[in-house]
N, C-alpha and C positions, 0 to 999 in steps of 0.2 A: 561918808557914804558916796559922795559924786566922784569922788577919787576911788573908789574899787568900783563903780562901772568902767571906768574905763580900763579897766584891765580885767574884768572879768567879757566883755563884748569882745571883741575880739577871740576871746577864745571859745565861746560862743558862733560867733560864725568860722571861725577853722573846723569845730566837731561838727556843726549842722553842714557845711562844703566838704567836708570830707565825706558824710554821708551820704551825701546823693550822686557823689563822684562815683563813673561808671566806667566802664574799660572793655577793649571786646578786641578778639582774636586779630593777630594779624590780617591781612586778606591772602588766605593761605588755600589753595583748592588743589584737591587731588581728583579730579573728576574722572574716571575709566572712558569716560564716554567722550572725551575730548582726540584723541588718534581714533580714525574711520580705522574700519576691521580690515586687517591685512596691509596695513601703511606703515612705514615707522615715519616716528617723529623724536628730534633731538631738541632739548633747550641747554642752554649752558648761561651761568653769568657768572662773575667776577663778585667780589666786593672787597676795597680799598679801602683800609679802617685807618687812621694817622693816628696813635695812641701816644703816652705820653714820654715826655721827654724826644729821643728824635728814634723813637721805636714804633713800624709800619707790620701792618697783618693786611695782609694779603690770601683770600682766600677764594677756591674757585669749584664751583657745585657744576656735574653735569646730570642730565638724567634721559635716559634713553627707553623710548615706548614702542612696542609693536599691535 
């Protein structure tokens, strides 16, 4: 009996931690109300992923607002 505690505990707290584990949206905002009216505004970024073996993604987002 002391020997199947300790294998049933553990798994036990993996399904109760799993449960309460919680996750929430990038910090991703499209807000219209960020460019004043009759302005534009440009953002641009990059992003440099090193994947496996000796293989790179390189990828590059703009987005332009008036």
């Amino acid at each position: 009996m002391h020997r199947s505690r300790h294998v049933w505990l553990p798994v036990l707290f993996a399904i109760v931690g799993a449960i309460s584990l919680r996750a929430q949206l990038p910090f991703y905002t499209d807000d219209p109300s960020v460019t004043d009216r009759g302005k534009w505004h440009f953002e641009f970024f990059n992003e440099f992923d090193k994947l496996q073996s000796s293989q790179n993604q390189n990828t590059a987002n703009f987005k332009l607002n008036f």
